[in-house]
C-alpha positions in Angstrom: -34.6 3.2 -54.1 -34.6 6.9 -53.6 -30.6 7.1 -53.9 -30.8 5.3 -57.3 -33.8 7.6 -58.4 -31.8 10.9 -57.5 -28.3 9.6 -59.4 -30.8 9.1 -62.4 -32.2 12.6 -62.7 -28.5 14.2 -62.0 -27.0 11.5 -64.0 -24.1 10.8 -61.0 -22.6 7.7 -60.6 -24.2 4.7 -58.6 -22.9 2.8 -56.0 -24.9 0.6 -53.1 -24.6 -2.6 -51.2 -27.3 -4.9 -50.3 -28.0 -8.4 -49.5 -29.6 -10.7 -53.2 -31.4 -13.6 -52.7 -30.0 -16.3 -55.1 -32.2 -19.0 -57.0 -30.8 -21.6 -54.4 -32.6 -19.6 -51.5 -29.4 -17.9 -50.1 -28.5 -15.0 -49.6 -25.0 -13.2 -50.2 -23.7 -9.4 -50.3 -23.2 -8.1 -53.4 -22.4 -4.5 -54.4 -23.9 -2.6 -56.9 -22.1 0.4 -59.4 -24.1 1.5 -62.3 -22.1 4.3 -64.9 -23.3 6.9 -66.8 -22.8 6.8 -70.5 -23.2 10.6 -72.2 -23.4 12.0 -75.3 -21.3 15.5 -76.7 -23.7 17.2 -75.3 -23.5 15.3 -72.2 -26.5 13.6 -72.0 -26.6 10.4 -70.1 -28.0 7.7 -73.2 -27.0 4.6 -71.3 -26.3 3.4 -68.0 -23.8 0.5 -67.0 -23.8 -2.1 -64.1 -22.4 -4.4 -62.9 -23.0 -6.2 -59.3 -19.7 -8.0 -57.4 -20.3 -10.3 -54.7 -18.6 -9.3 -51.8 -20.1 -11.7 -48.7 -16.9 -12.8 -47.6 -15.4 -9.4 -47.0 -18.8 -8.6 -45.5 -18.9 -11.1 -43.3 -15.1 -9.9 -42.2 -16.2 -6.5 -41.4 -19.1 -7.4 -39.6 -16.7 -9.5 -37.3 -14.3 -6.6 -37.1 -17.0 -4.5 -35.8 -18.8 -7.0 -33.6 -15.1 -7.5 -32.3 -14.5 -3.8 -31.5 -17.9 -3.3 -30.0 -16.6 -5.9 -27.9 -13.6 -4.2 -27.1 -15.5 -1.0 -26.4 -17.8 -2.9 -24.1 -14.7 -4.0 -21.7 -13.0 -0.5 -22.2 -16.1 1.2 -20.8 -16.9 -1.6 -18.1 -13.0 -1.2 -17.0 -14.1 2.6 -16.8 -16.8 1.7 -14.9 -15.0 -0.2 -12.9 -12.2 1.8 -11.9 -14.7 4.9 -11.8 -16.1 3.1 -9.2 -12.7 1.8 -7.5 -12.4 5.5 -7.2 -15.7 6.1 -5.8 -15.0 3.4 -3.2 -11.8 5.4 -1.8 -13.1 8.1 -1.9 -16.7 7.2 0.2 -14.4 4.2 2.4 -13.1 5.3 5.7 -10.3 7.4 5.0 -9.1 8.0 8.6 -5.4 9.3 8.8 -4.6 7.8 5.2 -5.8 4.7 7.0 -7.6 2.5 4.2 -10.2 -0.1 3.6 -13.2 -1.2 4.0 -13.1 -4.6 5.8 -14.9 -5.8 9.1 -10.7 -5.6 10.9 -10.0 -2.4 9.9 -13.9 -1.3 10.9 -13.6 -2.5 14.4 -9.8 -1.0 14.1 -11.4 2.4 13.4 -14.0 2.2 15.7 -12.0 1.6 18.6 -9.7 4.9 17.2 -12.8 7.1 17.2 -13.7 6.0 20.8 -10.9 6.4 22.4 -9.0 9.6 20.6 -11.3 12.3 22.3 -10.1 10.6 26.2 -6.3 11.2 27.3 -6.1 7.8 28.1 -2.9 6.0 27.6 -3.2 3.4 24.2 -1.2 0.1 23.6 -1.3 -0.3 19.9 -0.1 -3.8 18.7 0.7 -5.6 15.4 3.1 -6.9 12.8 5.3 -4.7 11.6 4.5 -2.7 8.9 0.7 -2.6 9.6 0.4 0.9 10.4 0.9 1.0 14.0 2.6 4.9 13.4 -0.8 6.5 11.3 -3.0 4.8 14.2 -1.2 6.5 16.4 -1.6 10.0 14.2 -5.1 9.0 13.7 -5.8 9.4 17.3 -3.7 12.5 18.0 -5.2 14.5 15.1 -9.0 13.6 16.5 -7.9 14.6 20.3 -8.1 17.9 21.9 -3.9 18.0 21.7 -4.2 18.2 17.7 -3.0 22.0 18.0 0.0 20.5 19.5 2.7 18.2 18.8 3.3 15.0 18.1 6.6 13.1 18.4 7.3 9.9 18.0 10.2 8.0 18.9 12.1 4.4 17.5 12.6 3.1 20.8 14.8 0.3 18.9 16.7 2.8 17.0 18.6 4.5 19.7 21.5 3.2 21.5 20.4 1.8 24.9 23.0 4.5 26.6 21.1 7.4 25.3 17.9 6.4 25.6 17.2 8.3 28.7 18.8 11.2 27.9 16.6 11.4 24.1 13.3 10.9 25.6 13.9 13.1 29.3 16.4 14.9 28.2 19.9 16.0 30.5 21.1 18.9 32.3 24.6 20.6 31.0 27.3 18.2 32.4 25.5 15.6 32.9 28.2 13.3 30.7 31.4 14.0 28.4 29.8 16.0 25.9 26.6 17.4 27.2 27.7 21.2 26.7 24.5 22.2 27.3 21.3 21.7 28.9 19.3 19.5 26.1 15.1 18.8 26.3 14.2 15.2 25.7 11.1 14.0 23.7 8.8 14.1 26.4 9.0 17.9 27.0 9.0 18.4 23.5 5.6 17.1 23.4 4.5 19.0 26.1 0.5 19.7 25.6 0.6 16.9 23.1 1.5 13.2 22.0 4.5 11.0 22.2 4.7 8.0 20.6 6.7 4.9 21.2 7.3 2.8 19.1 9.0 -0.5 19.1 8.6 0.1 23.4 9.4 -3.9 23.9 13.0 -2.5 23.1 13.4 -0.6 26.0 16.1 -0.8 28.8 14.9 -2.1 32.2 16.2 1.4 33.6 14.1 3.4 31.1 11.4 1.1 31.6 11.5 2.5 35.7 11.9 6.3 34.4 8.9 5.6 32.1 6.8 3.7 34.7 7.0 7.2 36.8 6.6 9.8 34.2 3.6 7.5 33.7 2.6 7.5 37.2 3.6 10.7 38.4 3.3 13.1 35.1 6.4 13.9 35.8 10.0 13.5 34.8 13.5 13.9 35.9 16.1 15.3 33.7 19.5 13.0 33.4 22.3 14.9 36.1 19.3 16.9 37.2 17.7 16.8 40.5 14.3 18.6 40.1 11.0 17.1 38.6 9.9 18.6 35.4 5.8 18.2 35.1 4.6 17.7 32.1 1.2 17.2 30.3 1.8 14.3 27.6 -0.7 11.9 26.4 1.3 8.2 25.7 0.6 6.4 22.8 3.1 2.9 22.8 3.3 0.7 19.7 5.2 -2.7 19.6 5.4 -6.0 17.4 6.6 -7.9 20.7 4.2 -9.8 22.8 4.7 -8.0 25.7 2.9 -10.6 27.9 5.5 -13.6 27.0 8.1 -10.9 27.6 6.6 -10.1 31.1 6.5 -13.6 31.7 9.8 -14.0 30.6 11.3 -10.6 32.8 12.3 -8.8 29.9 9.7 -6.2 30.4 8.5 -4.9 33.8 4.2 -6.2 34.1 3.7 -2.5 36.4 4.8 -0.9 33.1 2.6 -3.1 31.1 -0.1 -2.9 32.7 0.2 1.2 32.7 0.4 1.2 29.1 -1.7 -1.1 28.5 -4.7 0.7 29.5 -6.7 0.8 25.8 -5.6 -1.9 23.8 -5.7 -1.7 20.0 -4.8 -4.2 17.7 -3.7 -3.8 14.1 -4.7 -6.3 11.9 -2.1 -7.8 9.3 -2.9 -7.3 5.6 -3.4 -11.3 5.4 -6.3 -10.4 7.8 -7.7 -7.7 5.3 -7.2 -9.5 1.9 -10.2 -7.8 0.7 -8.8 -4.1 1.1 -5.8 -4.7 -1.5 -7.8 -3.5 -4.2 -8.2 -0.3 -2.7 -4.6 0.0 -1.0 -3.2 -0.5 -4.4 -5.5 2.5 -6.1 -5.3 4.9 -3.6 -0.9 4.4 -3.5 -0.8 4.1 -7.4 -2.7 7.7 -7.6 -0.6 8.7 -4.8 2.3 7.6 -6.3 1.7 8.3 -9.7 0.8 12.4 -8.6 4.0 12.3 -7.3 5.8 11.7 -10.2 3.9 13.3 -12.4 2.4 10.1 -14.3 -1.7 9.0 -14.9 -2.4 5.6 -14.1 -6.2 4.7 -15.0 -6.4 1.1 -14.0 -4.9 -1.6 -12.2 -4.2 -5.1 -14.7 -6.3 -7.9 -13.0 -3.7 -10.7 -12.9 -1.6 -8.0 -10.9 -4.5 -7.8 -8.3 -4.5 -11.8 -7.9 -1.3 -12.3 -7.4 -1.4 -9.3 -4.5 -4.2 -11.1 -3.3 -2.6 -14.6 -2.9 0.7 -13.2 -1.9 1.6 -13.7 2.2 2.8 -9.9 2.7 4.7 -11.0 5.4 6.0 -6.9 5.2 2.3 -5.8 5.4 1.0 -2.7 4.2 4.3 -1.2 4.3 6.1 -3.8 1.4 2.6 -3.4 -0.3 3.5 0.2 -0.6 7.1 -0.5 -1.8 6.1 -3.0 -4.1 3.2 -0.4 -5.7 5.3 2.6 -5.9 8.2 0.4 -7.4 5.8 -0.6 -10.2 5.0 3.1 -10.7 8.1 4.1 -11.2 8.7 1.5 -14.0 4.8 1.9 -15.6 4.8 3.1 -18.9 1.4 3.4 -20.0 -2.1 4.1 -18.0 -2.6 0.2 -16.5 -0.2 -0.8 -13.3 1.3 -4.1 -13.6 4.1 -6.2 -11.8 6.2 -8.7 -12.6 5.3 -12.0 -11.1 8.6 -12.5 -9.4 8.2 -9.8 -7.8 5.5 -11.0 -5.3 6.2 -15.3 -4.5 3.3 -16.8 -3.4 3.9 -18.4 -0.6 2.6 -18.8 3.1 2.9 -20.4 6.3 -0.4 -22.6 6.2 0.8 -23.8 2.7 4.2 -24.6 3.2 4.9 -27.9 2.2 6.0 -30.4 4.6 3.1 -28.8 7.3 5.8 -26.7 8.3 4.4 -24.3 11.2 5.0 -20.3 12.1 8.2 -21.2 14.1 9.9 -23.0 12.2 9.3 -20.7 9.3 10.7 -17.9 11.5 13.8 -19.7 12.5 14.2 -20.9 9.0 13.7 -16.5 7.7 15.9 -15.6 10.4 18.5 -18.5 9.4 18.5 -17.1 5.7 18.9 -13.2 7.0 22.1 -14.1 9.0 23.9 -15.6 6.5 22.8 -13.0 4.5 24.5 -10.4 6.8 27.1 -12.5 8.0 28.0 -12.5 4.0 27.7 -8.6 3.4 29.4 -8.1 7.2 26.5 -6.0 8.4 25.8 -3.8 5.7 21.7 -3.8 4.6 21.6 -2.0 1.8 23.9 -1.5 -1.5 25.0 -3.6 -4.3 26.5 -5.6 -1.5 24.3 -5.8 1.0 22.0 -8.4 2.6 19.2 -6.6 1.2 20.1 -7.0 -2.1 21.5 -10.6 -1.8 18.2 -11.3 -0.3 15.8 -9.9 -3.2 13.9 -7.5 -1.0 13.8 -3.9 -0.4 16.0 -2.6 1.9 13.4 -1.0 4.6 12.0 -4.5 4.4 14.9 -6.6 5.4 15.1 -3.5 8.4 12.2 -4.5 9.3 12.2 -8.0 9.9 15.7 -7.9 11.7 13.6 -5.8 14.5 10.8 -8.1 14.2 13.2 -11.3 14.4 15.5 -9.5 17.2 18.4 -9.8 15.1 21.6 -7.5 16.0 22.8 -6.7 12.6 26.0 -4.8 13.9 27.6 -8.1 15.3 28.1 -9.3 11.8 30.1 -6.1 11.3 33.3 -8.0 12.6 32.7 -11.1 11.2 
């Protein structure tokens, strides 16, 4: 023992631990001091020892440390993991802040890169809330008319008497109170992109105007009398079926049929389950930039229960629900609440319950939400918050559910 050899010739104490083998053939830990004894001249004459067995604390700190290798093992692997996470959004197809890597969104992006260097006109379709709008920028920003704008325009969020007059614009008398001669969205846009969103909402008169600006490339002020041409490529968006409501005479099949000249379907995030992993990291570091936090990793029972959960709100309450969680995070690892996020769907209901009756039983529930509020969405009061859900949420299914929220307003 070298140590024990150099503590004899500069008489230091002695202290070692090491594994004896006993007389019954096992072996424990003992440790080992030995103490110089010195003279008045400070010579060591003696030394003292004594050995202590210590194989149960031994054994303790060997478990310790097997447990934090342990530790350290799943602390690097989550690294790892979420180093790689990060790796996959940044390498994915980020087109437009449009995410994932799953064969819908693929074909979804595909079709966006074909058709975004023509002027043709697109028909983008889907539940609300799956991106319809950044589809829509997607194409614009990868078309010769990126220079130039890009308006869109809620076709459901403006009265039915001023539609015309917001998206062609009116001449200075035209009505009581146009003072002056206003330009609608379309000239706006002029030598770029209008989008319309929500155009199953659309008046059967402004469905006619739209059919010719369409046809013609040209428009006609309200109280004007001479055509204005214009150069404007049409990008619609709806979360009607526009067929059943052709069938049904609600929407005009010549306007349709002009819209619908390149299809595009957006698929809903049940349809994508397998890009939630990277929706969430990409709006958590979003998210978390914004408010000047660092979040590092995303807590796995939080990622099964986005997994499982319906999303009937898609992408867009996926977002709410994320940057909602940021906001109350306090350390590095995003987590939710289970309530936050029922799981529940329509192919599980119980009873075999089917898609209509689910949406006559959600439309049911908002009525007498708003009926109980009198209108009002949002605030302590409102249906929104009697409801559970955010706010832009409950907006959006009263569009998708054609509910007319201002009735209740009376009530």
């Amino acid at each position: 023992m070298t140590s024990w050899r150099a503590c004899l010739a500069s008489g230091d104490a002695f202290q070692c631990e090491s594994r004896v083998l006993r007389a019954d053939g096992q072996y424990l830990w003992f440790l080992h001091r030995n103490v110089p004894l010195r003279d008045d001249q400070g010579n060591v004459v003696m030394w003292y020892g004594a050995s202590i067995e210590i194989d149960d604390r031994k054994r303790a700190e060997q478990a310790l440390k097997k447990a934090f290798d342990e530790i350290q093992t799943l602390k690097d692997q989550l690294y790892k993991e979420n180093l790689a996470l990060k790796e996959e959004i940044d390498q994915t197809s980020m087109f437009e802040e449009i995410v994932g890597a799953s064969d819908a969104i693929k074909r979804v992006l595909v079709l966006l890169l074909k058709v975004a260097p023509t002027d043709s006109t697109v028909l983008i379709t889907g539940e609300t809330g799956t991106g319809k709008e950044l589809a829509a920028r997607a194409i614009h920003k990868r078309s010769r008319r990126e220079r130039n704008a890009f308006v869109a325009v809620n076709c459901a969020a403006i009265p039915s008497s001023l539609i015309a007059s917001e998206l062609f614009g009116h001449e200075k008398g035209a009505f009581t109170g146009a003072t002056q001669r206003r330009l609608g969205r379309f000239e706006l846009a002029d030598g770029g992109t209008i989008f319309l969103d929500e155009v199953g909402d659309l008046p059967a008169e402004t469905q006619i105007a739209l059919l010719r600006v369409l046809q013609e490339r040209e428009l006609e002020r309200v109280g004007g009398a001479q055509p204005v041409a214009i150069d404007v490529r049409v990008i619609a968006a709806t979360n009607r079926d526009l067929e059943a409501a052709v069938e049904a005479g609600s929407f005009r099949s010549d306007l349709f049929y002009r819209l619908n000249v390149f299809p595009i379907r957006m698929p809903s995030l049940r349809e994508r389950v397998e890009d939630i992993p990277l929706l969430v990291a990409y709006l958590a570091q979003r998210f978390a930039s914004k408010m000047g936090k660092k979040i590092s990793g995303i807590d796995k029972r939080t990622l099964e229960l986005f997994q499982t959960y319906h999303w009937p709100g898609n992408v867009r309450e996926l977002q709410n629900v994320v940057e909602r969680a940021v906001i109350l995070c306090e350390g590095a690892t995003l987590a939710v609440d289970e309530s936050w996020v029922v799981r529940a769907s329509p192919a599980s209901a119980p009873g075999g319950i089917g898609l209509a009756s689910l949406a006559d039983q959600e439309k049911e529930l908002i009525e007498n939400a708003l009926t109980q509020s009198r209108g009002q969405v949002s605030g302590p009061l409102g249906a929104a918050g009697r409801l559970g859900i955010p706010r832009s949420t409950l907006e959006s299914r009263i569009k998708s559910l054609n509910i007319n929220k201002y009735r209740f307003r009376s009530s």
